[in-house]
ZAMARGU-4260 file (C-alpha; in steps of 0.2 Angstrom, whole numbers, plus 5000, padded with zeros to 4 digits):
<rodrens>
0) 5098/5414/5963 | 5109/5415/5949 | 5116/5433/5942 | 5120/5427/5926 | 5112/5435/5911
5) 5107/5426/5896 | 5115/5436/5881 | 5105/5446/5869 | 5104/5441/5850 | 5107/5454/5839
10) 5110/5459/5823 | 5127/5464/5823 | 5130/5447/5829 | 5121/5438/5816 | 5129/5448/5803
15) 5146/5441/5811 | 5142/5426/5810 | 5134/5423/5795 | 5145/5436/5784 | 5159/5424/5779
20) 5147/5411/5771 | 5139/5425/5760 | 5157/5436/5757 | 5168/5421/5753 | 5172/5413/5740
25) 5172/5395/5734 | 5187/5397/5722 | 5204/5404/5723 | 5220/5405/5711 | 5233/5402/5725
30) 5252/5410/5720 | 5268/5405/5730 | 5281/5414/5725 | 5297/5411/5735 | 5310/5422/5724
35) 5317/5407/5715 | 5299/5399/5708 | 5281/5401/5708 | 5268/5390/5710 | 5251/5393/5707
40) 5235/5381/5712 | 5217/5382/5707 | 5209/5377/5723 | 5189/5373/5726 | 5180/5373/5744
45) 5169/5359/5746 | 5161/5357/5763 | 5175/5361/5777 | 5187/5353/5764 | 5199/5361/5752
50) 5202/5352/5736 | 5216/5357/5723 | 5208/5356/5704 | 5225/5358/5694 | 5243/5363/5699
55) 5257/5372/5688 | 5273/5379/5691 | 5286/5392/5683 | 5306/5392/5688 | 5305/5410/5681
60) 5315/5425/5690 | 5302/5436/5684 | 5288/5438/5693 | 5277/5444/5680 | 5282/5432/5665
65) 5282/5416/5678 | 5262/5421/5683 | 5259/5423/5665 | 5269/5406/5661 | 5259/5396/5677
70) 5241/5404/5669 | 5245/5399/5651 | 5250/5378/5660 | 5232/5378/5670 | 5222/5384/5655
75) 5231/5371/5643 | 5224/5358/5656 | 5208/5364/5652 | 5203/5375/5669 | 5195/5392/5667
80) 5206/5403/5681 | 5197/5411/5697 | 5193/5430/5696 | 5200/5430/5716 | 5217/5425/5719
85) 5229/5422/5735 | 5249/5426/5734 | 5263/5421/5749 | 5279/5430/5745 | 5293/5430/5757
90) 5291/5450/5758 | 5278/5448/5770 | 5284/5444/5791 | 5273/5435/5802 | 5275/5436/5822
95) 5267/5431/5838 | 5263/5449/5847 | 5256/5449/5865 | 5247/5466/5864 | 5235/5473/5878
100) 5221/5473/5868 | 5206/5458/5871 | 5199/5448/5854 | 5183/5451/5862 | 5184/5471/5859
105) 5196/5475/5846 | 5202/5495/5843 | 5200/5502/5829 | 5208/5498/5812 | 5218/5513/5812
110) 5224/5510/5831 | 5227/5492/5828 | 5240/5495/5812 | 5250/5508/5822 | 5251/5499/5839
115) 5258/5483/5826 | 5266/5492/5816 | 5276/5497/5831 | 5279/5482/5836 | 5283/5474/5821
120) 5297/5486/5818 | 5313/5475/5826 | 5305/5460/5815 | 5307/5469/5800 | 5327/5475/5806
125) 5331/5458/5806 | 5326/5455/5789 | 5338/5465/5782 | 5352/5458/5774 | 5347/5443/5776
130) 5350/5438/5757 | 5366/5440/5750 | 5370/5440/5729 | 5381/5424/5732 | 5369/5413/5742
135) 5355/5417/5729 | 5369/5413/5719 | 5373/5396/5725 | 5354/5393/5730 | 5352/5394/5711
140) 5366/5380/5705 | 5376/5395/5696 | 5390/5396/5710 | 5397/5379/5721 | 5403/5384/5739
145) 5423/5384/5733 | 5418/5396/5718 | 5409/5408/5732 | 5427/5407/5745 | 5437/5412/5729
150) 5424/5427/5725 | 5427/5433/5744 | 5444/5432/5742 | 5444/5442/5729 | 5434/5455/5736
155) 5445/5456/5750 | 5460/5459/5740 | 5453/5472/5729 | 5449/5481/5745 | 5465/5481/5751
160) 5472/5487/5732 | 5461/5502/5732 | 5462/5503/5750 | 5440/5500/5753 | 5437/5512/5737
165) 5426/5501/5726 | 5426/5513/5710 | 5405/5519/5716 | 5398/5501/5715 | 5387/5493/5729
170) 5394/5476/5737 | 5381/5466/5727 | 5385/5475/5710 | 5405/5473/5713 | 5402/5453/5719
175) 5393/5449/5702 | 5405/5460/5694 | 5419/5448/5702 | 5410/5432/5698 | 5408/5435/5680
180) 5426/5441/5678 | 5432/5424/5686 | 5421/5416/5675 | 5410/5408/5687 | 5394/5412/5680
185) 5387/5424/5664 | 5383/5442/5662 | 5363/5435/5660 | 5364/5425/5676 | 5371/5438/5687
190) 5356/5452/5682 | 5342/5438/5686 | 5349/5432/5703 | 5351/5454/5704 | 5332/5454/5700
195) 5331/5441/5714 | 5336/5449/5727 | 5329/5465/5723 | 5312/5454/5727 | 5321/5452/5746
200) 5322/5467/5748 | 5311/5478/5761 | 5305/5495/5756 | 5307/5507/5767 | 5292/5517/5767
205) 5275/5515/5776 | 5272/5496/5784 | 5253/5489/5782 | 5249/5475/5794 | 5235/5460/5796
210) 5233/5451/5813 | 5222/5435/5818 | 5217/5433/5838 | 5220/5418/5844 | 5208/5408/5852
215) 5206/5403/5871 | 5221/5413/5875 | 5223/5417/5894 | 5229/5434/5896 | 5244/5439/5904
220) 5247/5453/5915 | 5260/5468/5910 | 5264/5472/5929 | 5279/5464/5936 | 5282/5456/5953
225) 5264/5450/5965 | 5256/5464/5961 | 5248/5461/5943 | 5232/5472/5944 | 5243/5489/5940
230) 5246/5484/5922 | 5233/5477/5909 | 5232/5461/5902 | 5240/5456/5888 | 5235/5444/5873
235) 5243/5433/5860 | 5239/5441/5841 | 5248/5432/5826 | 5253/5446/5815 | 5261/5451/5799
240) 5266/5466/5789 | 5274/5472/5773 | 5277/5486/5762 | 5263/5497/5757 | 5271/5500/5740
245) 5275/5482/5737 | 5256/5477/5741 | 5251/5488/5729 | 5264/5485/5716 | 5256/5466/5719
250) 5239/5470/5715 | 5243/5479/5701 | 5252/5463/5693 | 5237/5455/5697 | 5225/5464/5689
255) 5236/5465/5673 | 5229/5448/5670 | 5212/5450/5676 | 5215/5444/5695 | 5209/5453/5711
260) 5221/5450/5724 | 5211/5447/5741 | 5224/5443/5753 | 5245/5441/5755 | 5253/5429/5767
265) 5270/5427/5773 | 5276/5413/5763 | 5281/5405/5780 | 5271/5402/5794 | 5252/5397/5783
270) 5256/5378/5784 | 5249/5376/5803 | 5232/5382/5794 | 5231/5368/5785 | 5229/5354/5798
275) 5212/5347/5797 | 5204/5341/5812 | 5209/5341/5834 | 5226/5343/5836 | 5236/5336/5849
280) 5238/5347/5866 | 5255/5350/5860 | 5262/5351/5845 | 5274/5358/5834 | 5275/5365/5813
285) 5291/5368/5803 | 5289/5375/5785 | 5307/5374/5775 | 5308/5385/5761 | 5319/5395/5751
290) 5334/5401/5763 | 5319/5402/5778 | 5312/5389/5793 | 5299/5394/5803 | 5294/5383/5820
295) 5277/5387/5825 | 5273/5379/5843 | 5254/5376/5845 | 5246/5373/5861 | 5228/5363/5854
300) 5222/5376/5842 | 5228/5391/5846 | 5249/5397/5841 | 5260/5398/5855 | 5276/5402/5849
305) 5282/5408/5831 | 5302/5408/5827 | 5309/5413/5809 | 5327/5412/5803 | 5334/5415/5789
310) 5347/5403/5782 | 5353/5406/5766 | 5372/5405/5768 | 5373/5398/5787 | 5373/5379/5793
315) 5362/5374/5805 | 5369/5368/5820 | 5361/5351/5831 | 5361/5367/5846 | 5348/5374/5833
320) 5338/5361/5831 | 5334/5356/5848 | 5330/5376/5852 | 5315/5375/5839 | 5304/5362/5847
325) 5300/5359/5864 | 5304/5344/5876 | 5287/5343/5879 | 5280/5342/5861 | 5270/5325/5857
330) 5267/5328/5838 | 5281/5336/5825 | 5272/5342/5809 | 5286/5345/5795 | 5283/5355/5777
335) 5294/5361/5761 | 5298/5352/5747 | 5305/5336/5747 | 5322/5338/5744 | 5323/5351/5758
340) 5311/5341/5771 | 5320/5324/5769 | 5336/5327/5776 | 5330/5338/5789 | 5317/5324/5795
345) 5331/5314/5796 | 5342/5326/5808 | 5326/5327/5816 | 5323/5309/5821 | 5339/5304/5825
350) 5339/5319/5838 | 5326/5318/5846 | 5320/5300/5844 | 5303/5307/5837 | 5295/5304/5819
355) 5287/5318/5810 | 5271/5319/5799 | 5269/5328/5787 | 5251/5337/5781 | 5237/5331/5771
360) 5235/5337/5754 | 5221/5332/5743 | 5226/5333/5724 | 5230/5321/5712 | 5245/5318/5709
365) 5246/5316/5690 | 5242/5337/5690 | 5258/5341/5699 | 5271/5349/5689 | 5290/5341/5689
370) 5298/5343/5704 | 5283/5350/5716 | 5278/5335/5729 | 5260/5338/5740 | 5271/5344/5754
375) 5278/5358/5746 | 5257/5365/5744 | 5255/5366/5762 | 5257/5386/5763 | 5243/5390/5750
380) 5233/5374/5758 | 5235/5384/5775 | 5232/5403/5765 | 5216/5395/5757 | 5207/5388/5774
385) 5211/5405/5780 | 5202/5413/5766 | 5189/5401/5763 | 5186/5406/5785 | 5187/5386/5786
390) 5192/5378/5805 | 5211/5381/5807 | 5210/5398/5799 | 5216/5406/5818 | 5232/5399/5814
395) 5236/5410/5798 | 5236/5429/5794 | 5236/5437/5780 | 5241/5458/5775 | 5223/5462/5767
400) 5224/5470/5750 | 5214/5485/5752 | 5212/5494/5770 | 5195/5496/5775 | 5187/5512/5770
405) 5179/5526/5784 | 5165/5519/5795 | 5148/5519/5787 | 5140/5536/5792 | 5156/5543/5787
410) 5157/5541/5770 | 5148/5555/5758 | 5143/5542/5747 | 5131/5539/5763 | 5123/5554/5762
415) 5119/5555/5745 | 5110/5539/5745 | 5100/5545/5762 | 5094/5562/5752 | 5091/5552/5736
420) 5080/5542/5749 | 5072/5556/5756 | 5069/5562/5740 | 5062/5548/5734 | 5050/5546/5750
425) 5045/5564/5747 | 5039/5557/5728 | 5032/5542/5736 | 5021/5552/5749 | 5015/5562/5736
430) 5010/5546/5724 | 5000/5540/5738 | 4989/5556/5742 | 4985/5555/5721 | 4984/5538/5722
435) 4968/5540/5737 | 4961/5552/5726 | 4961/5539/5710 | 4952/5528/5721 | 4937/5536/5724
440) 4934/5538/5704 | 4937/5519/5701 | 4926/5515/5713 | 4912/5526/5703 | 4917/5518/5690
445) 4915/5501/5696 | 4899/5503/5700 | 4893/5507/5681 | 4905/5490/5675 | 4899/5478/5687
450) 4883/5479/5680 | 4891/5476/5660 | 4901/5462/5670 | 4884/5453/5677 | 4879/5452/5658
455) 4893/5447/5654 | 4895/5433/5664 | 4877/5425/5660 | 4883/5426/5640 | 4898/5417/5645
460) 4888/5406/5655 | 4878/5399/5640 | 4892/5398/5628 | 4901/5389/5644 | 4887/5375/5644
465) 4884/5375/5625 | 4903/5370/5624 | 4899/5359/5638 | 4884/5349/5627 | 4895/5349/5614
470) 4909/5338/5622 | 4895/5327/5630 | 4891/5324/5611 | 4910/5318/5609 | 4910/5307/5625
475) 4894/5299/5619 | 4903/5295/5603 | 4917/5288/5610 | 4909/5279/5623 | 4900/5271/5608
480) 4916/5267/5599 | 4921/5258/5616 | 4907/5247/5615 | 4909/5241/5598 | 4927/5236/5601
485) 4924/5228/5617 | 4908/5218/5607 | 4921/5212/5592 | 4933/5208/5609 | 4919/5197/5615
490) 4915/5188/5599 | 4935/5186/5595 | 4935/5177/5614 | 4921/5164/5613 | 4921/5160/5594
495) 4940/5165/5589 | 4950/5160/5601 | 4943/5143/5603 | 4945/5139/5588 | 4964/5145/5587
500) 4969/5135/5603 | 4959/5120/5593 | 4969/5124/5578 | 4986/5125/5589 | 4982/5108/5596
505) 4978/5099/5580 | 4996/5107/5574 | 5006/5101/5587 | 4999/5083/5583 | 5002/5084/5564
510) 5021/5092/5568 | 5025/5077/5582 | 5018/5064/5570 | 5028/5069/5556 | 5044/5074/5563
515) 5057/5064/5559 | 5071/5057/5568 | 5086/5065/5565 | 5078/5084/5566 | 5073/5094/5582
520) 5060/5108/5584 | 5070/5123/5594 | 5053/5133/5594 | 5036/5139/5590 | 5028/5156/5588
525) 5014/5164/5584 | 5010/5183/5579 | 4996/5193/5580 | 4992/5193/5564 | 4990/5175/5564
530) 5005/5169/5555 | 5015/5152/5564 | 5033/5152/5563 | 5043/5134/5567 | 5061/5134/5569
535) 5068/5120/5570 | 5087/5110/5565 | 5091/5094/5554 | 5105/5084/5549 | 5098/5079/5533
540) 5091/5094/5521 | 5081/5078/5513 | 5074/5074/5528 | 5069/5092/5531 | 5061/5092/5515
545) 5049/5075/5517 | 5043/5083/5536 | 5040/5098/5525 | 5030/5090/5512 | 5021/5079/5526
550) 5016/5095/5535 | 5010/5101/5521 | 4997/5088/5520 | 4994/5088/5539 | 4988/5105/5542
555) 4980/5107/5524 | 4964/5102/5534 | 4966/5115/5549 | 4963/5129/5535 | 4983/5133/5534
560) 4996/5132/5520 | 5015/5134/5520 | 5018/5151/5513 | 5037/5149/5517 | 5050/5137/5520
565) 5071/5144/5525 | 5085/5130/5525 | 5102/5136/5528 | 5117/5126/5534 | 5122/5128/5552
570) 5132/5116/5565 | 5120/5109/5579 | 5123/5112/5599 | 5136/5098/5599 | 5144/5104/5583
575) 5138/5092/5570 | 5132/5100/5552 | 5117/5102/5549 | 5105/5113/5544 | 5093/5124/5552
580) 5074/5128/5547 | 5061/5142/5546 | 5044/5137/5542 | 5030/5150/5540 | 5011/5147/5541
585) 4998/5158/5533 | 4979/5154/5535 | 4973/5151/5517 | 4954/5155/5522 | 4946/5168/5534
590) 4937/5154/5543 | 4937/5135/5548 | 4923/5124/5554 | 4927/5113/5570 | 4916/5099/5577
595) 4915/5099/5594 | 4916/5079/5595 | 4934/5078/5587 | 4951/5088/5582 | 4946/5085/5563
600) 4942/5101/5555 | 4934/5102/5538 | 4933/5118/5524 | 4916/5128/5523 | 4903/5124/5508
605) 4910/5135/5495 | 4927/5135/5488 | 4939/5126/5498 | 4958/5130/5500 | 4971/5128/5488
610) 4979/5109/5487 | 4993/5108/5498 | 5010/5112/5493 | 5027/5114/5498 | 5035/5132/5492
615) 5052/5131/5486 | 5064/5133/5500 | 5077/5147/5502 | 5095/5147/5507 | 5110/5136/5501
620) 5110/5120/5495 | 5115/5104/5502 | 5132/5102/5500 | 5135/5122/5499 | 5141/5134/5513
625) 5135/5151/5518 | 5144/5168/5514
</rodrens>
């Protein structure tokens, strides 16, 4: 007999599992700002798919005027920006901990930010530095590599003049005070790469942290040697801090133009996020930006190794290349922009005899701005499935914006909606005992109305069936009216029509025998009313005027005249001139008297019709054309 017990549904667990279809949203403005550029995307969840609406870009230093510059682009495109917005800045540092804490059972907030925190300290050491004022320099296309020797150099020997005094500047400060004496580059261009690297630079004051369990992860044990069961297990956690004054000096730029920041990811290390679908058992990501690589090794769909380096000012050597990817890696994914990825993918596939993909992105490609490829969009792809809680999303991690507040029986707000409940339960209670006592004089009063009601009723009973006589009346009439049209129905089928389809016969008689030779009838139609039209096409208009006046004759007997007759020139079928015809036929009498024995028909005693005539025909004359 099996121990196993079936687990117990509860609601915490359906609020887990149902709260990111009801707390997400559909629609994000995605911001990837790497220090040199900004590109924003408005992107749109359909399904378990992520489509981008419009794309813009700003080259701008400034973080501020290059948002409001890439805002101003998507709404000349005609697209209304998302009240909730994501932003990857390089700022933010993502790592692969190993923490002895299960994704099953996570501590709480406050002992999860201070055990990564910790963690993340030595992460954040190597940070430091990392930019220098020339790279940025060079990075930007205001300085070439033998303008940045020649800067050095004359650092060097200014030191040595002054013996290392360097008159209260800092190294960055004296280096652009160098370049523009030299010429290099201007006054303006060495304050905006200064602005850039202040947005390198890593405040030191309280770090606030994110982290993302990975899935299906095997624990591994702290304890050294065979005997493992004396330390706890440990699990992989994808993790990223930043500074808690940059965040908020983020979300206030954000809401300066009406945008709630909901999240901040590391500008590398989102791209693996964005692959859609099984992944291989092995694989790996590299994301190229701005003076950073990131190699993330993934082991199905969980991340198994994360490495970032920093190489703005350094070459890459082929040693460093091998080191990023494993031997046993069967699929190479490969993001940044183009110009960076190309030659890369190229070192790449000549290394290790292996080609690399690169990732789906679904936007057209007429919204891209200049000089931004799909391939460049995988970060806010990546930061977007994370956001949207799309599959994949294990793969990224994001800094939240605002840290959760105290638990729930915590907060006073708590308690002064639980006494405005109680109060209002008291009031309630109260309502109901008066509400029992209004009862019992209704019900006395009832009584005394249903009695009116009853009379009541019987009144409205015999309006009812008065009304009801009344539109019996009505039916009658109209039942009548029925009847009478249905009777003048009858007598049009046994005496009109017969003598119609006689009449139609005798017509097609008279109209074959006087047609003449070198004119064709097209058609015949007749209307409602009784009026016969015959259109028809001659070659000679004299020819058209002799049938004319022979039908004229023909169906004088049949109680019908020509009450019009239309000749205009127009070619034939086989392009010979011609002319084509329109012959109208009124009845001249109400009424024509048909023997039964023959087709002849003859006028009732009285008045007879008119004597047949032709009317004068309308349209151009022979030899003329139409306008």
């Amino acid at each position: 007999m099996s121990d196993t017990k079936k687990p117990v549904f509860s609601l915490k667990d359906l609020f887990t599992k149902t709260r990111g279809h009801w707390l997400r949203p559909r629609r994000l403005l995605g911001v990837e700002i790497d220090g040199f550029s900004l590109r924003a995307a408005i992107i749109r969840a359909e399904g378990k798919k992520v489509l981008f609406e419009s794309v813009a870009g700003s080259n701008d230093a400034d973080p501020q005027a290059a948002l409001a510059e890439a805002g101003k682009r998507l709404r000349q495109a005609g697209f209304e920006l998302p009240k909730d917005a994501i932003l990857l800045v390089p700022t933010v540092i993502p790592a692969l901990l190993e923490l002895p804490v299960t994704p099953a059972r996570p501590r709480p907030y406050a002992q999860m930010q201070e055990m990564i925190r910790w963690e993340l300290e030595p992460f954040f050491v190597q940070r430091v530095g990392a930019w220098k004022l020339g790279d940025i320099m060079v990075w930007r296309g205001y300085l070439r590599e033998d303008q940045l020797e020649q800067i050095k150099l004359e650092l060097e020997r200014r030191k040595v003049e002054k013996h290392h005094h360097l008159g209260g500047l800092s190294v960055s400060a004296l280096f652009g005070e160098v370049a523009v004496e030299l010429g290099f580059i201007t006054t303006e261009q060495r304050d905006e790469c200064l602005k850039i690297q202040q947005q390198f630079q890593i405040a030191e004051d309280e770090m606030v942290c994110g982290w993302s369990p990975q899935p299906s992860a095997p624990p591994m044990s702290i304890g050294a040697g065979k005997d493992h069961a004396k330390g706890p297990d440990k699990y992989p956690w994808l993790v990223c801090g930043m500074s808690r004054g940059e965040r908020s000096r983020w979300i206030s730029l954000f809401k300066r133009f009406g945008l709630e920041l909901k999240g901040i990811y590391p500008l590398v290390g989102c791209s693996a996020a964005a692959l859609n679908g099984t992944l291989t058992p092995a694989s790996a990501m590299i994301e190229i930006r701005a003076g950073m690589i990131g190699c993330m090794r993934l082991l199905g769909e969980r991340v198994a190794g994360l490495q970032l380096y920093y190489t703005a000012g350094h070459t890459i050597s082929e040693e460093a290349h091998l080191s990023w990817i494993s031997n046993k890696t069967d699929t190479l994914y490969i993001s940044g922009e183009e110009s960076r990825v190309r030659p890369l993918s190229e070192t790449l596939t000549s290394i290790r005899q292996q080609e690399t993909r690169s990732i789906l992105v679904e936007v057209e490609p007429s919204s891209l701005p200049e000089g931004v490829t799909t391939a460049a969009l995988s970060g806010i792809l990546g930061a977007a499935r994370h956001m949207l809680r799309l599959p994949g999303r294990s793969r990224a991690v994001s800094v939240p914006a605002y840290d959760p507040g105290p638990p729930f029986w915590q907060r006073i707000s708590v308690w002064w909606i639980s006494a405005g409940i109680a109060l209002i339960l008291i009031i309630g209670l109260i309502e109901l005992y008066l509400g029992f006592r209004m009862n019992e004089v209704r019900a006395r009063q009832t009584e005394g109305l249903n009695v009116l009601n009853a009379l009541e009723k019987e009144v409205s009973e015999i309006k009812d069936r008065s009304e009801a006589a009344k539109k019996l009346k009505e039916v009658l009439l109209e039942r009548r009216k029925e009847l009478d049209e249905a009777a003048r129905r009858r007598a049009f089928l046994e005496k009109e029509l017969p003598a119609r389809a006689s009449r139609v016969l005798s017509l097609l008689e008279d109209i074959a025998s006087t047609l003449p030779a070198d004119m064709i009838i097209r058609r015949i139609e007749g209307k409602e009313d009784g009026e016969i039209f015959i259109i028809g096409w001659g070659i000679s208009e004299k020819g058209i005027q002799r049938f004319a006046e022979q039908l004229a004759k023909g169906i004088w007997p049949l109680g019908l005249r020509m009450a019009s007759l239309d000749v205009k020139m127009e070619k034939g079928r086989l392009g010979l001139p011609g002319h084509a015809v329109e012959v109208r036929l009124v009845f001249s009498q109400p009424s024509v008297e048909i023997r039964p024995d023959s087709a002849q028909l003859s006028a009732p005693s009285g008045k007879g019709p008119d004597k047949p005539s032709v009317p004068s025909r309308k349209g151009p004359k022979e030899g003329e054309e139409d306008n």
